[in-house]
VMD Tcl script that builds the backbone (N, CA, C; Angstrom):
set m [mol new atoms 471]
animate dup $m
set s [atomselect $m all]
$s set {name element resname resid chain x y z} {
  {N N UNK 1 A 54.736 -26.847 -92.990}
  {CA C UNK 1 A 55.660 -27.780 -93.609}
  {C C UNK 1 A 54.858 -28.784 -94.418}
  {N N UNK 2 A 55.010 -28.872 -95.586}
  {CA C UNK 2 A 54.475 -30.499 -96.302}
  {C C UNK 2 A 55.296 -31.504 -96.060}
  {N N UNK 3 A 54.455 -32.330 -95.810}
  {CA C UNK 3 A 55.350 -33.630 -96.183}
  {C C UNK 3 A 55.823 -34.056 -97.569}
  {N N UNK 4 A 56.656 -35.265 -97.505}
  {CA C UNK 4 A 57.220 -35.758 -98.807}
  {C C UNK 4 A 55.575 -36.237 -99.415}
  {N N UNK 5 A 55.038 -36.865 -98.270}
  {CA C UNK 5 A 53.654 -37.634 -99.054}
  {C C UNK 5 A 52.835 -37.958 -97.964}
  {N N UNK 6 A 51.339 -37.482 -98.191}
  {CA C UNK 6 A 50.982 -38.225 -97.580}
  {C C UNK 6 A 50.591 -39.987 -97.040}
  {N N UNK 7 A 49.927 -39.598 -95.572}
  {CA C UNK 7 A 49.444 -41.339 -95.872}
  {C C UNK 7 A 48.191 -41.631 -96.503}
  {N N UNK 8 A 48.238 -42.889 -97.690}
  {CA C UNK 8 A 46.870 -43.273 -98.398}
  {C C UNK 8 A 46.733 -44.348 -98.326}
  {N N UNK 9 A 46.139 -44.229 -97.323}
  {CA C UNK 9 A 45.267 -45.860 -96.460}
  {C C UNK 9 A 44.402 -46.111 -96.904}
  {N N UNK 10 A 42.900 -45.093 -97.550}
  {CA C UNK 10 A 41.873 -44.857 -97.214}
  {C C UNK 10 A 41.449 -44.936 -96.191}
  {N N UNK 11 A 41.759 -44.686 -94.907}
  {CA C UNK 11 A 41.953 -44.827 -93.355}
  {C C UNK 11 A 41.857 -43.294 -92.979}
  {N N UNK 12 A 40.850 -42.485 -91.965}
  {CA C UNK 12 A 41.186 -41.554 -91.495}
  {C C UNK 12 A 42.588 -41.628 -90.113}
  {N N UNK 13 A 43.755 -40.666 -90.586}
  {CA C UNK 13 A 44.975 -41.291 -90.133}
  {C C UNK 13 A 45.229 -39.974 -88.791}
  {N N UNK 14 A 44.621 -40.258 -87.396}
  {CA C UNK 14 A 44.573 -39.571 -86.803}
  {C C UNK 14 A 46.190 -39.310 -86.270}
  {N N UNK 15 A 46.445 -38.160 -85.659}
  {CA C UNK 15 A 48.106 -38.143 -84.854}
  {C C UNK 15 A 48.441 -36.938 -83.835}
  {N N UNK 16 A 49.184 -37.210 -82.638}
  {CA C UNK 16 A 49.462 -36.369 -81.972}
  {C C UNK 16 A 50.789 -36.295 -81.630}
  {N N UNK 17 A 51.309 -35.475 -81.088}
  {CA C UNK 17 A 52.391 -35.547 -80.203}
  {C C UNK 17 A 52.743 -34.735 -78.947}
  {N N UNK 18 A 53.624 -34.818 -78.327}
  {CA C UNK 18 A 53.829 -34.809 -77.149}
  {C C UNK 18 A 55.563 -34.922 -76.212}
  {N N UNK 19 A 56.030 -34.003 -75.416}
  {CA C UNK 19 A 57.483 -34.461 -75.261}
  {C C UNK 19 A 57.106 -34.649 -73.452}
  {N N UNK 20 A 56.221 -34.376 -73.063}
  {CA C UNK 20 A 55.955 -34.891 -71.725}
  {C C UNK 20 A 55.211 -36.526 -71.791}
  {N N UNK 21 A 54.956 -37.374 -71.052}
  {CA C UNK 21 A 54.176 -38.092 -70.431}
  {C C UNK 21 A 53.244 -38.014 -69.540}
  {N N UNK 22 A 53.083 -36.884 -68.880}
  {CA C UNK 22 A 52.615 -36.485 -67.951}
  {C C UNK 22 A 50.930 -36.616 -68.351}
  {N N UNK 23 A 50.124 -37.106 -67.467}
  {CA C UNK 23 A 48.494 -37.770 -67.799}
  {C C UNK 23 A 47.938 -36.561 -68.053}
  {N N UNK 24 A 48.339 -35.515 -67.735}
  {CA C UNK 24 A 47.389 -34.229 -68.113}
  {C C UNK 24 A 47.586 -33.878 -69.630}
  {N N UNK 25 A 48.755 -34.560 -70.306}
  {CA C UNK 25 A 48.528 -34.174 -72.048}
  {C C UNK 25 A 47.872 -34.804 -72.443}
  {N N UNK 26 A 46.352 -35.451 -71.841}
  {CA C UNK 26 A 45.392 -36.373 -72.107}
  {C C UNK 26 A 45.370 -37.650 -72.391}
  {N N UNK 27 A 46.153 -38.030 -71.752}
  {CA C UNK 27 A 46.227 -39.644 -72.015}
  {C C UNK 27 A 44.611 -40.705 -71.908}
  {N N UNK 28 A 44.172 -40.098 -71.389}
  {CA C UNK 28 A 42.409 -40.432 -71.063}
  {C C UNK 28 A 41.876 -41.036 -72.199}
  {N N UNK 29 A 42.086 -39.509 -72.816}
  {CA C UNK 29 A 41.544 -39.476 -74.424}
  {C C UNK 29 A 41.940 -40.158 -75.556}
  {N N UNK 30 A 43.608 -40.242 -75.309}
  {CA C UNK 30 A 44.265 -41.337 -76.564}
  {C C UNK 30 A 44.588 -42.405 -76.135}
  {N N UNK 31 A 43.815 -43.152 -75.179}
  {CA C UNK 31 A 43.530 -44.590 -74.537}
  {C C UNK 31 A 42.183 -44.977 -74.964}
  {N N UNK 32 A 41.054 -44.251 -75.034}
  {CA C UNK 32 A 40.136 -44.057 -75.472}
  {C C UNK 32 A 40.205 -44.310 -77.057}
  {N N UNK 33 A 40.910 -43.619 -78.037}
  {CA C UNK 33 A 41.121 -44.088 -79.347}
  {C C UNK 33 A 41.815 -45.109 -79.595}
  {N N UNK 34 A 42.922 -45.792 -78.709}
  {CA C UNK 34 A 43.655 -46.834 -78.767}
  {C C UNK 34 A 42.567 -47.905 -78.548}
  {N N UNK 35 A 41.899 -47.756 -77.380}
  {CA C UNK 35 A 40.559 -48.836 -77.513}
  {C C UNK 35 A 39.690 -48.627 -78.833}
  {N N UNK 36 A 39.568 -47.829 -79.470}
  {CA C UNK 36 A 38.578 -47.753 -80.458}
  {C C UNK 36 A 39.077 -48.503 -81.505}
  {N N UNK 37 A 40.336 -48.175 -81.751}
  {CA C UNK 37 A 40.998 -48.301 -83.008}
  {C C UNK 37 A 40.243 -49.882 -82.778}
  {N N UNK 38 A 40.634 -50.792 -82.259}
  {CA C UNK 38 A 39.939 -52.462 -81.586}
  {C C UNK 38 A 39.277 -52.800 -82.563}
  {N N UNK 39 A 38.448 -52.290 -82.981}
  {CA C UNK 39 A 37.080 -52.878 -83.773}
  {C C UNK 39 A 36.369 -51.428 -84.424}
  {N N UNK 40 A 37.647 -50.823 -84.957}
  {CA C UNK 40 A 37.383 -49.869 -86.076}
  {C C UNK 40 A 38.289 -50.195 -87.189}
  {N N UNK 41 A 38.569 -50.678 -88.215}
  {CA C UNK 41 A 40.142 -50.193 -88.825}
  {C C UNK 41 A 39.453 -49.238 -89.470}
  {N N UNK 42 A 39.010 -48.610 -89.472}
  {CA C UNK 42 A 38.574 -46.944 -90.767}
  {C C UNK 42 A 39.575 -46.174 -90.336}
  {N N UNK 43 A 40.280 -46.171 -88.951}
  {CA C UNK 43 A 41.105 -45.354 -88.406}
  {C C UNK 43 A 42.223 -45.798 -87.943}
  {N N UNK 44 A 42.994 -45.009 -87.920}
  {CA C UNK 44 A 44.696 -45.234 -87.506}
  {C C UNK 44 A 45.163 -44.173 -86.295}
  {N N UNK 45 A 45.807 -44.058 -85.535}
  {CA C UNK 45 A 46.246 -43.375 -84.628}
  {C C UNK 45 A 47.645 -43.382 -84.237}
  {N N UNK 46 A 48.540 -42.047 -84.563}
  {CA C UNK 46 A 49.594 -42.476 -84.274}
  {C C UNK 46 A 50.081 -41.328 -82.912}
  {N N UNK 47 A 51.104 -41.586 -82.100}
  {CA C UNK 47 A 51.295 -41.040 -80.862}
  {C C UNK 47 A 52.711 -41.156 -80.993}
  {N N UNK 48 A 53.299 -39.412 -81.465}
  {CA C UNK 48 A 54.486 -39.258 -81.355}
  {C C UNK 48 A 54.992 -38.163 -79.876}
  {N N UNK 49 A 56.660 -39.102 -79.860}
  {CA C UNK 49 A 57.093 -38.802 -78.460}
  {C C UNK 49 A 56.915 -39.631 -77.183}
  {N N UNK 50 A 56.946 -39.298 -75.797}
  {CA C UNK 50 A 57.639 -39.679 -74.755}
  {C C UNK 50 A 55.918 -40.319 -74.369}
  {N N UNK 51 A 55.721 -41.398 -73.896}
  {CA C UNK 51 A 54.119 -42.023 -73.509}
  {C C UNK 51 A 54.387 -42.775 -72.662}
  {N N UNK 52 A 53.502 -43.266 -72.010}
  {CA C UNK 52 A 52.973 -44.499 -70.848}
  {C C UNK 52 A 53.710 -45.840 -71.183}
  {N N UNK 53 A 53.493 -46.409 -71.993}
  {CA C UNK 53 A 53.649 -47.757 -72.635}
  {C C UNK 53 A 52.114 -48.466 -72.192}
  {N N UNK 54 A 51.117 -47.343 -72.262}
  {CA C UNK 54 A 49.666 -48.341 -72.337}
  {C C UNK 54 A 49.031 -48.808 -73.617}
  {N N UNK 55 A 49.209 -48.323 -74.303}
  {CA C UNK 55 A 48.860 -48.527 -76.167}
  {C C UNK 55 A 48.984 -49.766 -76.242}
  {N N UNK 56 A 48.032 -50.276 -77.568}
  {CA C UNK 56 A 47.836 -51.898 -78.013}
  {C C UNK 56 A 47.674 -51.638 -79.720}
  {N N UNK 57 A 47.265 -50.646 -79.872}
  {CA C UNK 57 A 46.743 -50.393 -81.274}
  {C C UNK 57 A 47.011 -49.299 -81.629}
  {N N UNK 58 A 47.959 -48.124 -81.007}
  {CA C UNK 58 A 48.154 -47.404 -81.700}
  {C C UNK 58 A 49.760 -47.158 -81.939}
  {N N UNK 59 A 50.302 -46.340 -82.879}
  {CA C UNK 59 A 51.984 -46.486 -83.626}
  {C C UNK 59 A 52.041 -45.417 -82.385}
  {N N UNK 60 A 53.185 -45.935 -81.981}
  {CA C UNK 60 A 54.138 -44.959 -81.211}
  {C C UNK 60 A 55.519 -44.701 -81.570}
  {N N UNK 61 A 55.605 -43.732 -82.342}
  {CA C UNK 61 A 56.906 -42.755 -82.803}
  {C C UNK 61 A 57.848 -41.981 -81.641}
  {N N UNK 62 A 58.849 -42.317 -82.202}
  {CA C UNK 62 A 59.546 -41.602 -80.724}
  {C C UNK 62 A 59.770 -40.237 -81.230}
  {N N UNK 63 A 60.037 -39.527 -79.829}
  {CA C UNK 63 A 60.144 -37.980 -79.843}
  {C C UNK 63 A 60.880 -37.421 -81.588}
  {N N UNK 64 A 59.938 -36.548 -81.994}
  {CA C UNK 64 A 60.947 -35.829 -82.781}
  {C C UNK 64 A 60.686 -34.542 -82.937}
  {N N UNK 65 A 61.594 -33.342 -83.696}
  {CA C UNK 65 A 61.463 -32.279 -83.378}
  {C C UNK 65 A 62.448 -31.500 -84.580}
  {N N UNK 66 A 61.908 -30.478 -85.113}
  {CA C UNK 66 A 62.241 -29.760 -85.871}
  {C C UNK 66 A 61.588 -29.907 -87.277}
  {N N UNK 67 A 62.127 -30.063 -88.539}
  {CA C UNK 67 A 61.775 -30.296 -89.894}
  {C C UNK 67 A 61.463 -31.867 -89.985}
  {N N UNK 68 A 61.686 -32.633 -88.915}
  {CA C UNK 68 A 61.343 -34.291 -89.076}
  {C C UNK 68 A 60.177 -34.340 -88.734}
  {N N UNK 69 A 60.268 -33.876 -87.278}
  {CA C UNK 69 A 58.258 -33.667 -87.100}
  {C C UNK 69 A 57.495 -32.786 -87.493}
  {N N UNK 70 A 58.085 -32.070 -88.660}
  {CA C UNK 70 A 57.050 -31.041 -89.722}
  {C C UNK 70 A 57.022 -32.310 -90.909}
  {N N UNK 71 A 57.669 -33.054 -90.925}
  {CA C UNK 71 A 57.331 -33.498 -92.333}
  {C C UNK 71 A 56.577 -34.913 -91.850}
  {N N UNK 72 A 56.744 -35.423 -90.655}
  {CA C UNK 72 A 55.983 -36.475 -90.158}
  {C C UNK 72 A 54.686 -35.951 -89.741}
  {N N UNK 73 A 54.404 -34.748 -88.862}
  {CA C UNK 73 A 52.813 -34.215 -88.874}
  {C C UNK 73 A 52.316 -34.546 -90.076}
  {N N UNK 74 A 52.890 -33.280 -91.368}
  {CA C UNK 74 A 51.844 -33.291 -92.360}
  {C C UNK 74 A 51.642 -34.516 -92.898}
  {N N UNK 75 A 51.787 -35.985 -92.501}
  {CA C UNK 75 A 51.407 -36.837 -93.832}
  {C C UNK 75 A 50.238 -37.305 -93.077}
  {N N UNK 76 A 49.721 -36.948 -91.835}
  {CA C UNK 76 A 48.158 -37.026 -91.316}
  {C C UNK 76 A 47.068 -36.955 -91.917}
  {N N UNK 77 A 45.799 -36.795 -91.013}
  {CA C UNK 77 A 44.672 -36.304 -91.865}
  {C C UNK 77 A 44.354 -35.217 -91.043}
  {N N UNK 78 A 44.640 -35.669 -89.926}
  {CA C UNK 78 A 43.666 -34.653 -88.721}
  {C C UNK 78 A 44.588 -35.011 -87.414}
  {N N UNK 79 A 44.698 -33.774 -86.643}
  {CA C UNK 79 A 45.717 -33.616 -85.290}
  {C C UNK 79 A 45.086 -33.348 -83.992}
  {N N UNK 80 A 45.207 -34.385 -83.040}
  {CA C UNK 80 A 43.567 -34.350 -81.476}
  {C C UNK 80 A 44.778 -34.094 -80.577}
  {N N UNK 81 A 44.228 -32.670 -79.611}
  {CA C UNK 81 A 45.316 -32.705 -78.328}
  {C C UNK 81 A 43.947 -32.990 -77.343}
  {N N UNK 82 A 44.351 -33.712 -76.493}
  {CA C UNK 82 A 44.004 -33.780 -75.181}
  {C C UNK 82 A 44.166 -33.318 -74.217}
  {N N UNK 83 A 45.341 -32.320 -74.090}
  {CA C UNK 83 A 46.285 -31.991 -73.221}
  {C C UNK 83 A 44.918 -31.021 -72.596}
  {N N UNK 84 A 45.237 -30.782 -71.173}
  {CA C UNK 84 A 44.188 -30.282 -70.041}
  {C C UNK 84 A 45.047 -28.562 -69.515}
  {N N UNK 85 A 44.386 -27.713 -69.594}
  {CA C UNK 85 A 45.009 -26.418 -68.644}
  {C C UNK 85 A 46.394 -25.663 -69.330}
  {N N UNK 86 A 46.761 -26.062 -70.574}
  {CA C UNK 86 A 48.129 -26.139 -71.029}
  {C C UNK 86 A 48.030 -24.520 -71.474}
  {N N UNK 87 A 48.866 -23.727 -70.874}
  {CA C UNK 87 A 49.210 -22.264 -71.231}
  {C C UNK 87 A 49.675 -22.113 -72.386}
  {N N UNK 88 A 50.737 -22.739 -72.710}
  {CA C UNK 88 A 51.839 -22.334 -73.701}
  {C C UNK 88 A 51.759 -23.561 -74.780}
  {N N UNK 89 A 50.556 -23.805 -75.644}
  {CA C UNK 89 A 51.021 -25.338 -76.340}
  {C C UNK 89 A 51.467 -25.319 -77.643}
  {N N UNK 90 A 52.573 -25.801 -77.652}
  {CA C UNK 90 A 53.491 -25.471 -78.783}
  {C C UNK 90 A 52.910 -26.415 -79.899}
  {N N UNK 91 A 52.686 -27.815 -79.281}
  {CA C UNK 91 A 52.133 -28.865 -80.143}
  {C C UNK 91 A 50.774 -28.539 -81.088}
  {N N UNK 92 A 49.874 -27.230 -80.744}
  {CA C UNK 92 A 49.073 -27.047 -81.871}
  {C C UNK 92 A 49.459 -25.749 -82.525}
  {N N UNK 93 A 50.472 -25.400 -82.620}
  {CA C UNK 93 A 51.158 -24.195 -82.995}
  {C C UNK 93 A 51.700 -25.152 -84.253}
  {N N UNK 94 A 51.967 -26.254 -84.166}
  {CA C UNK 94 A 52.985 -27.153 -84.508}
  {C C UNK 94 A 52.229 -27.852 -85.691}
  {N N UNK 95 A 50.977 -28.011 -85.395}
  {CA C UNK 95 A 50.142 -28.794 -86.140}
  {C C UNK 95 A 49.454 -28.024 -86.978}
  {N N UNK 96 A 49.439 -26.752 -86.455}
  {CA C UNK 96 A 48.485 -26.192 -87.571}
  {C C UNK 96 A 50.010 -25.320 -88.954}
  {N N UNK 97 A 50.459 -25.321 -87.960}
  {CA C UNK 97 A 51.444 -24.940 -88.958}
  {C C UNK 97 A 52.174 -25.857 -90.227}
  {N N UNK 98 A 51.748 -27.183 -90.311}
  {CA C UNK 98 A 51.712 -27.985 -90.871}
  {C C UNK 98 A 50.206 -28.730 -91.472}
  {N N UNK 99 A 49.360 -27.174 -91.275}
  {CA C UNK 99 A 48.227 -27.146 -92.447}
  {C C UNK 99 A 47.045 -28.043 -91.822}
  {N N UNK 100 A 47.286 -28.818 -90.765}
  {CA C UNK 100 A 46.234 -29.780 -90.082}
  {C C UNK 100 A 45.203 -29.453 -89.691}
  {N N UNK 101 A 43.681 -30.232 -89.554}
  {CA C UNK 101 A 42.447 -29.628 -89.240}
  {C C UNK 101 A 43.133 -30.061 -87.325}
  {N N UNK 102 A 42.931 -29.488 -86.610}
  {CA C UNK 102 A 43.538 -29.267 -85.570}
  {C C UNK 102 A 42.785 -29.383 -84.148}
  {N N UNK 103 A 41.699 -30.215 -83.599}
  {CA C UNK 103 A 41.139 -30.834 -82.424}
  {C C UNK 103 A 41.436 -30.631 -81.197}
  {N N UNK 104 A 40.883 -29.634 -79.989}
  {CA C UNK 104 A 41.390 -29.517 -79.118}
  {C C UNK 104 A 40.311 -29.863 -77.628}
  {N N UNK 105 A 40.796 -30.417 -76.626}
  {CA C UNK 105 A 40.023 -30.372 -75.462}
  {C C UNK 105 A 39.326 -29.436 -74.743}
  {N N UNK 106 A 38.124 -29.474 -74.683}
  {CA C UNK 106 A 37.477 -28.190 -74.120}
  {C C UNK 106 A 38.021 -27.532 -73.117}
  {N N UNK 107 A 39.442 -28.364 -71.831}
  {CA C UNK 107 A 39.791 -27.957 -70.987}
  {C C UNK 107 A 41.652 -27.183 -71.550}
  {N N UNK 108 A 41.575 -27.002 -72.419}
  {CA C UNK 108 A 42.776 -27.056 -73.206}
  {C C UNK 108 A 43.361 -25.824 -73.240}
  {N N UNK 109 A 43.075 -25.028 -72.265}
  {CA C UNK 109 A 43.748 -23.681 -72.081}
  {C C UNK 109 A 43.997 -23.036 -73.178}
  {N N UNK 110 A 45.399 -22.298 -73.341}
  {CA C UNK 110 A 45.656 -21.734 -74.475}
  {C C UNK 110 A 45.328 -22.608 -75.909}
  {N N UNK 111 A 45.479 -24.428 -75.963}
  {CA C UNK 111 A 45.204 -24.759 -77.091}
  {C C UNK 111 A 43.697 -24.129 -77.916}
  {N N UNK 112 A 42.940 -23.494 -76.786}
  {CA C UNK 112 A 41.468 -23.219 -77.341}
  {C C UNK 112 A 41.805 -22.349 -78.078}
  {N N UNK 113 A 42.806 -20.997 -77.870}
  {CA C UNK 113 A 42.052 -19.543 -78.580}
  {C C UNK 113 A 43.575 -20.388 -79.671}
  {N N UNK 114 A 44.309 -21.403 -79.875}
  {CA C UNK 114 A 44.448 -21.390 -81.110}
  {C C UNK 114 A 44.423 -22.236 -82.266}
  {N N UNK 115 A 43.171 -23.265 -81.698}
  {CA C UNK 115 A 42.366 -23.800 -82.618}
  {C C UNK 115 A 41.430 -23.154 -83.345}
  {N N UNK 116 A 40.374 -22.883 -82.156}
  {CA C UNK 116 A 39.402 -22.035 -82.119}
  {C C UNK 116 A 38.241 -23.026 -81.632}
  {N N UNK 117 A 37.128 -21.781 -80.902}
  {CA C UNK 117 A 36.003 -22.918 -80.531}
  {C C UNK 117 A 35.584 -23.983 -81.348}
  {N N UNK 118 A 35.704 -23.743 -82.030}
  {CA C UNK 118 A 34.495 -24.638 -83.525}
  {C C UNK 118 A 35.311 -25.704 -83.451}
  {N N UNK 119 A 36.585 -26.019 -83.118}
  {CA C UNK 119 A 37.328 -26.926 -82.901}
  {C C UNK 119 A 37.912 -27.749 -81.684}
  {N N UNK 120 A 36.786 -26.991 -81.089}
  {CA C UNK 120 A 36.806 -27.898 -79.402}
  {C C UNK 120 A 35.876 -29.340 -79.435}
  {N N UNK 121 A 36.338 -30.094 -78.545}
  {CA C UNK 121 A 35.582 -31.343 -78.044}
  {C C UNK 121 A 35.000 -31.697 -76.761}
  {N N UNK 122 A 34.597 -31.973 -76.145}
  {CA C UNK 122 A 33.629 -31.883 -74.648}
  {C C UNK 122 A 34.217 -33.242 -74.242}
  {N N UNK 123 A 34.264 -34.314 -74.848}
  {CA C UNK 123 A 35.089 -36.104 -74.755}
  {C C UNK 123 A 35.392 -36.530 -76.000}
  {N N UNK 124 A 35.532 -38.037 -75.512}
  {CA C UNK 124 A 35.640 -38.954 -76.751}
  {C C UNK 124 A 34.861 -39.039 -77.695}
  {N N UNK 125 A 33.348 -39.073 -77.296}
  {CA C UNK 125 A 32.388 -39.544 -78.334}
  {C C UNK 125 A 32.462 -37.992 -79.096}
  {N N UNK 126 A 32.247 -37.014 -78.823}
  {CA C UNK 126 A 32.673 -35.705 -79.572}
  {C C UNK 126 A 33.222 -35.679 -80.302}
  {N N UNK 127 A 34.718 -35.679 -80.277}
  {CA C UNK 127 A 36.061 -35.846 -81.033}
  {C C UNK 127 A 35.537 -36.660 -82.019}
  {N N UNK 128 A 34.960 -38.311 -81.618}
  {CA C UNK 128 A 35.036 -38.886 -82.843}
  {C C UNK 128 A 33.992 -37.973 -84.094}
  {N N UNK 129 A 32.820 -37.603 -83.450}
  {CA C UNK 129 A 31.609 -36.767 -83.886}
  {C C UNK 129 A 32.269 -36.183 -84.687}
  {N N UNK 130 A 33.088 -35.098 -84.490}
  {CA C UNK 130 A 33.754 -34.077 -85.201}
  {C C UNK 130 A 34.987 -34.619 -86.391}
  {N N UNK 131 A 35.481 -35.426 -85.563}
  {CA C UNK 131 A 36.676 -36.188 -86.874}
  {C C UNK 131 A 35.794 -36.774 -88.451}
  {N N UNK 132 A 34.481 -37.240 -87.634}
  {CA C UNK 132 A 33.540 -38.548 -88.898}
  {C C UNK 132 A 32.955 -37.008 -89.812}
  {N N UNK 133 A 32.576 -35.533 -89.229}
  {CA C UNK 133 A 32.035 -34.888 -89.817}
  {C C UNK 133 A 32.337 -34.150 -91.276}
  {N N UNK 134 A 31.845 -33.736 -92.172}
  {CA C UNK 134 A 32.536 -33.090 -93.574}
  {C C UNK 134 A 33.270 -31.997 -92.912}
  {N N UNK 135 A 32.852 -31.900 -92.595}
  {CA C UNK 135 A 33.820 -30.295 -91.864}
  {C C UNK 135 A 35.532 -30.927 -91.032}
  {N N UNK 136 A 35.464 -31.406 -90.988}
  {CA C UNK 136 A 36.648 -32.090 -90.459}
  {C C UNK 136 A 37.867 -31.378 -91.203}
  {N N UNK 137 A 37.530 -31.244 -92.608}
  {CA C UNK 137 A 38.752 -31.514 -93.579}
  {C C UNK 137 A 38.637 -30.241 -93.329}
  {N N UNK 138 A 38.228 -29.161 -92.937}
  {CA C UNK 138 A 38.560 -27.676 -92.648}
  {C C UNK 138 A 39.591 -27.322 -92.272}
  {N N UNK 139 A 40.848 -26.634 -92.441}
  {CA C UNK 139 A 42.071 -26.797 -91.988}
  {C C UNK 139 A 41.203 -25.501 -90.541}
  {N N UNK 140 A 42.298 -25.601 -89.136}
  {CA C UNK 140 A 41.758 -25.172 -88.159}
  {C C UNK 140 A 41.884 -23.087 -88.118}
  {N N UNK 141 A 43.045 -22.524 -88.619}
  {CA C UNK 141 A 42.671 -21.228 -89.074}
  {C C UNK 141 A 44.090 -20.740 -89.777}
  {N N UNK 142 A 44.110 -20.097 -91.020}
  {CA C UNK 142 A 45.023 -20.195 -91.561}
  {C C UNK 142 A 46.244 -18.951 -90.959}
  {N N UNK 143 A 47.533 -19.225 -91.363}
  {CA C UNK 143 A 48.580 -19.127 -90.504}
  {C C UNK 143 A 48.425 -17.643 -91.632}
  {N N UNK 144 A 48.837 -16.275 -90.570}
  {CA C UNK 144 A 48.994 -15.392 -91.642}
  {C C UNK 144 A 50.604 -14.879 -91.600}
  {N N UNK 145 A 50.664 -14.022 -92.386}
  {CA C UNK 145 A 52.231 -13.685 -92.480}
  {C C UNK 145 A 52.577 -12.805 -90.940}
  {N N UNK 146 A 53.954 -12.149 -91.179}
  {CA C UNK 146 A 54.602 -11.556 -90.512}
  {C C UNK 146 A 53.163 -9.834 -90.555}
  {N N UNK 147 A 53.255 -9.203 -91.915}
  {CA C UNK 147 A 53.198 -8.612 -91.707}
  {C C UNK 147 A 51.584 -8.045 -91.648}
  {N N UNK 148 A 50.762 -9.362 -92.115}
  {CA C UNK 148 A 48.796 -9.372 -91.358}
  {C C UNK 148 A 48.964 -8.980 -89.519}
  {N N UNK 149 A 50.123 -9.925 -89.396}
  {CA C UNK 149 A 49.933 -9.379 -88.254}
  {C C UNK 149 A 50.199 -8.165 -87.468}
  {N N UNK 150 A 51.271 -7.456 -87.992}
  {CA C UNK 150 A 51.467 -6.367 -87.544}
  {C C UNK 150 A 50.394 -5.460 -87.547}
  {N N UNK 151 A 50.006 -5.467 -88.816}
  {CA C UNK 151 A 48.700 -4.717 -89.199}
  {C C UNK 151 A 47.654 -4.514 -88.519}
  {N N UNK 152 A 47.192 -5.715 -87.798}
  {CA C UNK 152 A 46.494 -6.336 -86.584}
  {C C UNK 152 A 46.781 -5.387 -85.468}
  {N N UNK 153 A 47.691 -5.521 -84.892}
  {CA C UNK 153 A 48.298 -5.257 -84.161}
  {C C UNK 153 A 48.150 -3.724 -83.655}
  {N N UNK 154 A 48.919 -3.233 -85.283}
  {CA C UNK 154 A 48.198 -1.839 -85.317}
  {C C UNK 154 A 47.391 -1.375 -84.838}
  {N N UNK 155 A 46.159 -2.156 -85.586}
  {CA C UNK 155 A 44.916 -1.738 -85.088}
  {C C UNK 155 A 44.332 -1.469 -83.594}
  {N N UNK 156 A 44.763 -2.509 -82.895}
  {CA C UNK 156 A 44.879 -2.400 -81.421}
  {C C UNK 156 A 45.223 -1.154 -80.579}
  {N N UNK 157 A 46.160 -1.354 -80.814}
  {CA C UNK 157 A 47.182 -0.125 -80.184}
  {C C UNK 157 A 46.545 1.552 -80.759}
}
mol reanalyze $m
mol bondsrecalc $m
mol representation Tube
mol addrep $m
């Protein structure tokens, strides 16, 4: 999905989302950037959906879902899950499908095989490592059609 526009802060404009609260979608980690943001402004952080109410510095968007949060992802720069063990994560299905370089937790279950390694983080100081790097702007792997994949598929079988 594109957005109408992006954001032009000159600010790297980090964002996630989330429809649980639950501390295992990494709240660790985006408490960690909420403290950073403190005595960074180069960066922005926004946290869409259902949260703690621990944030001081970062935008908290409430839940959204469908073509609103395709057109609110893409006006990002870059998309960080934290989320821990997560089988089924729709949220980087979500993000990359809205073209995002796409950041995932080394403990991040299924989010790993669909970022991809090269797009894992070990912690905080990592993540930031990887966000500050040129490679950042790499989108995380491009979405192919219906029928690459079949083809694929093929091949398998």
């Amino acid at each position: 999905v594109k957005p109408q526009e992006k954001i032009n802060n000159g600010k790297i404009n980090i964002v996630t989302h989330h429809w649980s609260n639950n501390r295992m979608k990494g709240f660790d980690v985006y408490e960690q950037i909420d403290q950073f943001l403190k005595n960074n402004n180069d960066y922005t952080f926004t946290y869409i959906g259902r949260e703690l109410g621990t944030f001081k510095n970062t935008n908290v968007v409430k839940p959204l879902f469908g073509e609103a949060l395709g057109f609110e992802l893409g006006r990002y720069d870059v998309y960080v899950s934290a989320s821990r063990f997560d089988p089924g994560p729709n949220h980087i299905l979500e993000s990359i499908a809205c073209n995002l370089p796409t950041y995932v937790h080394k403990e991040g279950g299924g989010c790993i095989e669909f970022a991809g390694k090269k797009h894992t983080y070990l912690n905080f100081n990592d993540l930031m490592e990887k966000i500050k790097s040129p490679e950042c702007n790499v989108t995380t792997k491009p979405i192919k059609s219906w029928e690459e994949c079949v083809i694929e598929l093929a091949k398998v079988l």
